[in-house]
Structures are given as structure tokens and as C-alpha cells.
N, C-alpha and C positions, 0 to 999 in steps of 0.2 A: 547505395549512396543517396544519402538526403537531397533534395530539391535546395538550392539553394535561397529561391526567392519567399519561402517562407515570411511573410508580417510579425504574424503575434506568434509564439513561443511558450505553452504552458508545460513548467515543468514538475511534476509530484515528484516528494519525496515520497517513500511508500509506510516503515514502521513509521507509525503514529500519529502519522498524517492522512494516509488512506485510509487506515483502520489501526487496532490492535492484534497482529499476528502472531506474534511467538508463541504466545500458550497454545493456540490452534496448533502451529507448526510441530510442537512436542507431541500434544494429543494425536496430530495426522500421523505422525511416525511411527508413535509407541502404539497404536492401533494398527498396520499395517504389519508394525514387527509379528504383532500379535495373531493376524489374522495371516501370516506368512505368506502373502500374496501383495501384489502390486494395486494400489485404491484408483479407482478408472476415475478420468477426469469428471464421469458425470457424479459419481460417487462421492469426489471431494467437494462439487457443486451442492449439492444434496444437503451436506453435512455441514457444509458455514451456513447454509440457509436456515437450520437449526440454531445459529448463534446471530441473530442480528447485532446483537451489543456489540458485536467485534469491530462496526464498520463505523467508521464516522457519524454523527449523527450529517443528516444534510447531503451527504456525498456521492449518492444518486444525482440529485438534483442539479449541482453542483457541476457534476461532470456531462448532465444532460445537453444541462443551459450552455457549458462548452461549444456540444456537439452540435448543437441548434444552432451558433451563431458561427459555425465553423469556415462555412464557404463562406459569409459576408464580410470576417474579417484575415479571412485567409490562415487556418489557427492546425498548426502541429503541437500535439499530446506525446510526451514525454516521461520517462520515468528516469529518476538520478536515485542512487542507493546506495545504501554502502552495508546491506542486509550479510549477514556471515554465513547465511545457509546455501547449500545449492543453486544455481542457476534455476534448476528444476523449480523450485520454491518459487523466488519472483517470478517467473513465468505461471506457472500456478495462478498465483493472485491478479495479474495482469488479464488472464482468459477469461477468470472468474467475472469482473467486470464486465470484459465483452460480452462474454454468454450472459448477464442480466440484463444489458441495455440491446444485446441481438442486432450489437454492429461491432466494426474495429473502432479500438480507441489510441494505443498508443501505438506510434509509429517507433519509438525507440527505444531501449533499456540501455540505459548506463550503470553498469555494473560495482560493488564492490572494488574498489583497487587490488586489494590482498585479502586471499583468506588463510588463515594457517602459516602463515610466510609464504605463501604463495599466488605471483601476482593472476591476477583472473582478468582484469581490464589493462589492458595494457598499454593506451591511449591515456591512462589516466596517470597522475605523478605524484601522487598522493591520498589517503587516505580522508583526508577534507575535500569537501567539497569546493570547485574554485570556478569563475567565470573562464580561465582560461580553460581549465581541462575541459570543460562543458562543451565551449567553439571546438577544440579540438576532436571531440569522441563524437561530435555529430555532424559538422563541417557545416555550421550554421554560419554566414557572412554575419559580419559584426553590427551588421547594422541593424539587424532582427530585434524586434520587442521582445523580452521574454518575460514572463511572470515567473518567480522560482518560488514556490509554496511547500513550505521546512516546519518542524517544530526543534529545530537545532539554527544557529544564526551560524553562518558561515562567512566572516571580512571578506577571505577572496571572491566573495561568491558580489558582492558588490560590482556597480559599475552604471554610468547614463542610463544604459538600454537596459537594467533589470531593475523592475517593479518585486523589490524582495516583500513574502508576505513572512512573517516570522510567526508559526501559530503557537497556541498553548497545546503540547504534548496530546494527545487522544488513548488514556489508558481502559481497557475493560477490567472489574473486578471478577468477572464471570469465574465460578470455581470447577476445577476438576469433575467432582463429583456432579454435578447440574449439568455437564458437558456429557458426561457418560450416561447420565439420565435421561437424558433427553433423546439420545441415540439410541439406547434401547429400547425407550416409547416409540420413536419413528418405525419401525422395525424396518430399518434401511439394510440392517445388516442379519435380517429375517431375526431366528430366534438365539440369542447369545446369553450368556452367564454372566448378569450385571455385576454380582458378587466378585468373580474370577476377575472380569476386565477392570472392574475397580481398583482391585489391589497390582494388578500391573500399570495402572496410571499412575496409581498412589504412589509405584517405586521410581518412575519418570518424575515425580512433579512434587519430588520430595524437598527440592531446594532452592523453588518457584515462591515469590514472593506476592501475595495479593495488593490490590490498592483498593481500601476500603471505599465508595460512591455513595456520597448524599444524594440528595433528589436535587439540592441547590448546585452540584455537581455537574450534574444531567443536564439541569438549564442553562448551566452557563456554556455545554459542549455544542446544545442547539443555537445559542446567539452567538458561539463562534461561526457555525457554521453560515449564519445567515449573512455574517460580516466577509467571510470568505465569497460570498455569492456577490456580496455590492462591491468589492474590492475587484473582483474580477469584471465588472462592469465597468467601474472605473477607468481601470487597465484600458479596455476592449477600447472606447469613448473618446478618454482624455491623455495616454502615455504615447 
């Protein structure tokens, strides 16, 4: 059970807010199916580390300046999602985090409501995001500050006490092939058959859609992130 006297409240969304995962997610799978073994957590550390584009630009930083002001403003870290893939997964990306900054960050995951017709978060009453289900899946008193940072706007997610930040989506155009490239240069997974594992990615990522990335693109994911940094200052200061 949560602490109830919690102050300040940050809550990530995670797809496309913390990073671009899914392609990853297909890649870590159809690689594991492939390799018929289970990818050890340091393994799958190893291998986003190969992919920076995946992560936010700024979003170290970001969740540092957090951590930094955590005791002086009294600050519980969150994750709210409504991600389709296994538990396993968000937890996954959640560690990944930890293990980069080599402390705990989030105290919470709130889950998906349904996957498949089936409910997974049970606490929650819908597949939107809402300030009530939030109070209820984490037993947070009403009167907690929360910042909720989305690139989806959520009405019920509204309310006094939530500082909503609404971002612009965080897509990678990172391809298939540069993903498998890159892994067999590492030789993380000693020596493999680029050719072979290529054409079993190609049959996974046949129906995967790219988002082409200018450079003007890129700049503008960096002065989201630096607005998500003063916005969170804001927050901390003046909400």
C-alpha cells in the first residue's frame, strides 16, 4: 500500500512518452523465438542500449532532475499504461530505467485495464485513462499534486490537483534491418547469421509501419523535451 501523504505525484505514460517501444518489443520477441531461449534481463539492457533513438530525447535528464528534487518536494514516480503486451514487457522497460540511473524510480505500475477481453488491472473501469481510476489503483488522498505526462489527452484524467502535460507523440523511425545490424556488430549474441536472423525479422516486421524523421523532426523532440523539464519545474514551484 501506497503512503498516503505523498505531495507531488509524477505520472508517465510509457508508449511514446517514455520512449518508442513496440518495434523493440517485436524485435526482443522474434529474437528470443529465434534464439529459443529466454533474453536475460542484462541482455535486453545491452540491446536498447544499441538503440538510443528508442528513448525520448531529454528523458534521462528529465527523470533525473525528478530524482534530485525527490525528498524536497516529497515526489512519488508512477507509471499509468494501457500498453497490450505482457506484464513482463512494462516491467522490462520500467528496470531498464532503474538500471541506467542505478537507483528505484517507479513506486507504481498501473496497468492496461483489458487485454484480449481480458481484464488485467482490475482496480481500473476502463480502458481510458481517468483521475478517478488513478485515486483508486494507487490509494493516493485527493488532495496530492499530480503531474500526468501523456501524448494522448485524457477529459477524465482532468481535475484541480492534476497539472496535465499533453506531449507531441515520441515516434522512432529506426528500421528493422539497422536494428539487426547493429546487434550482430555488437557481437552481444557472439557470432550469428545476419542473413538468417534478417529474414526471420523481415517475416515479424512485415506489417510494421515506418515514420519517416527529418532533422527539423529531431529538433523539435529536443525542445519538447526541454519544455517537459520547465514544466515540471513549474509544477514542483508553483501547483
Amino acid at each position: 500500500m501506497l503512503e498516503t501523504h505523498n505531495k507531488h505525484v509524477i505520472v508517465f505514460d510509457l508508449d511514446e512518452t517514455l520512449g518508442f517501444f513496440q518495434n523493440f518489443g517485436l524485435f526482443y520477441y522474434t529474437l528470443q523465438n529465434y534464439m529459443q531461449q529466454p533474453i536475460s534481463f542484462q541482455l535486453f539492457c545491452d540491446m536498447l542500449d544499441l538503440y538510443p533513438e528508442l528513448l525520448r530525447p531529454k528523458i534521462f535528464s528529465i527523470i533525473k532532475y525528478i530524482l534530485d528534487v525527490k525528498e524536497e518536494y516529497n515526489v512519488t514516480i508512477m507509471i499509468y499504461t494501457n500498453n497490450q503486451g505482457p506484464k513482463e514487457w512494462v516491467q522490462l522497460i520500467k528496470r531498464y530505467f532503474e538500471y541506467k540511473l542505478n537507483r528505484p524510480i517507479f513506486t507504481k505500475i498501473i496497468y492496461a485495464f483489458m487485454i484480449n477481453g481480458r481484464v488485467i488491472e482490475p482496480m481500473r473501469s476502463t480502458h481510458n485513462k481517468t483521475y478517478r481510476d488513478l485515486l483508486r489503483t494507487t490509494r493516493l488522498p485527493k488532495e496530492a499534486k499530480i503531474c500526468f505526462i501523456d501524448d494522448v489527452y485524457y477529459d477524465e484524467m482532468t481535475d484541480d490537483n492534476v497539472y496535465y502535460l499533453d506531449i507531441v507523440p515520441y515516434v522512432s523511425s529506426l528500421h528493422y534491418s539497422t536494428m539487426v545490424e547493429r546487434l550482430v556488430k555488437s557481437k552481444l549474441l557472439g557470432t550469428i547469421n545476419q542473413k538468417y536472423l534478417i529474414k526471420n525479422i523481415a517475416n515479424a516486421f512485415i506489417n510494421v509501419k515506418y515514420h519517416h524523421k527529418t532533422q527539423k523532426d529531431y529538433e523539435i523532440d529536443i525542445i519538447i523535451g526541454k519544455t517537459i523539464m520547465m514544466c515540471l519545474q513549474e509544477f514542483f514551484l508553483e501547483f
